[in-house]
C-alpha positions as CSV (number, residue, x, y, z in Angstrom):
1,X,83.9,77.0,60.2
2,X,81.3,79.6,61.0
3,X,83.5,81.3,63.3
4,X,86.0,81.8,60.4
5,X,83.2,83.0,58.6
6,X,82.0,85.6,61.1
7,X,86.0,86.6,61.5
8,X,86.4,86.9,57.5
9,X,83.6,89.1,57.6
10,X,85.4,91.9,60.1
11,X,88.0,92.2,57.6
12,X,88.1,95.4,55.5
13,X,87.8,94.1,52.5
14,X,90.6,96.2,50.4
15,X,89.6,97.2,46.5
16,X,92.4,96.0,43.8
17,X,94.0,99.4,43.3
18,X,94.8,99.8,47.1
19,X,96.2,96.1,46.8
20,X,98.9,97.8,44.2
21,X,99.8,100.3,46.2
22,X,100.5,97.9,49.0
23,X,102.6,95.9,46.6
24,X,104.5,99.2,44.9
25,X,105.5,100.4,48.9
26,X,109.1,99.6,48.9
27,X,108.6,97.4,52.5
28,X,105.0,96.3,52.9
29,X,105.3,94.5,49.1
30,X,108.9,93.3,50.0
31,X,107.5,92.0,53.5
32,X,104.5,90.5,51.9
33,X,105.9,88.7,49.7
34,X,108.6,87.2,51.3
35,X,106.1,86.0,54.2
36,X,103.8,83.7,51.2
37,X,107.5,82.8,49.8
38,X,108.5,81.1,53.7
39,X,104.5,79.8,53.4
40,X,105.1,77.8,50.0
41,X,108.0,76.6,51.3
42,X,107.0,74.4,53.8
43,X,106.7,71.5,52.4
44,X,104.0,69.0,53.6
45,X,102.5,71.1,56.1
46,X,98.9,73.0,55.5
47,X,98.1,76.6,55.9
48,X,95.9,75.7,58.7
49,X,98.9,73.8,60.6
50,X,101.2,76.6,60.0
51,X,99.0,79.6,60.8
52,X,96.3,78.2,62.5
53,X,92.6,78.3,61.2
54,X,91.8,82.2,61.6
55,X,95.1,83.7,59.9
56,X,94.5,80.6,57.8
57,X,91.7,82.0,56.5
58,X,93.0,85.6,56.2
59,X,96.0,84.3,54.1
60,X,93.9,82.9,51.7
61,X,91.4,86.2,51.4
62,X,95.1,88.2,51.0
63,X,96.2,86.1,48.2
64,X,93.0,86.5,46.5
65,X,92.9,89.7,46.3
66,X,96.4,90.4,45.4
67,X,96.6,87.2,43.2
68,X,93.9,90.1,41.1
69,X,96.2,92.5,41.3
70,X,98.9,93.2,38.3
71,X,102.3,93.5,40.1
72,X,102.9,89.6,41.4
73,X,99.9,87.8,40.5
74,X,101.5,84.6,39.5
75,X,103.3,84.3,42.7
76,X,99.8,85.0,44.6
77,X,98.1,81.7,42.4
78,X,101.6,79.8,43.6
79,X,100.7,80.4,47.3
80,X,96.6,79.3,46.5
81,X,97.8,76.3,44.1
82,X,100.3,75.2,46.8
83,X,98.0,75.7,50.2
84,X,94.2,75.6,48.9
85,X,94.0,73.6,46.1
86,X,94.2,76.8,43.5
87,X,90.9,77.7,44.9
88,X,90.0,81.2,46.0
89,X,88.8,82.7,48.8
90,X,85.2,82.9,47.8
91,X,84.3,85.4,50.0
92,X,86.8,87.9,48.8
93,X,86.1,87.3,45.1
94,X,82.4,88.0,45.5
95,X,83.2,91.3,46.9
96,X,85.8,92.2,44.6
97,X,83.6,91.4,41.7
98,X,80.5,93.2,43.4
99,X,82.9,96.5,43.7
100,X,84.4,95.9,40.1
């Protein structure tokens, strides 16, 4: 766990608006959400098993943050309900709320 930690912490966090424009470019949004569409597909399988522990933990900060961000936010809480238990990435939601 701690070296997921010390990973999660390299990542640059990214603030809610750039998350929209991510989502609103016409093949990073489609990509993105076609890759957590394959993810709640597989059925009976955790996050962990399919990505391994560090990309794991990475998915889980990405839907986070774009779960908060307008465009496909149900689809986002789909991917969280369906691979951690509807729980967010706390990590990620501290910073977002400390740069809200």
């Amino acid at each position: 766990m701690a070296v997921g930690h010390d990973v999660q912490r390299q990542i640059r966090f990214v603030e809610v608006h750039e998350a929209q424009a991510y989502m609103a470019h016409p093949v990073l949004g489609h990509r993105l959400l076609e890759g957590v569409a394959i993810i709640k597909e597989c059925e009976g399988r955790t996050a962990v098993a399919i990505l391994r522990a560090v990309d794991a933990i990475t998915f889980r900060s990405s839907l986070t943050l774009f779960g908060a961000a307008p465009a496909e936010p149900g689809h986002f809480g789909e991917a969280l309900a369906r691979c951690y238990s509807g729980m967010e990435d706390p990590l990620t939601r501290r910073m977002r709320e400390v740069r809200a």
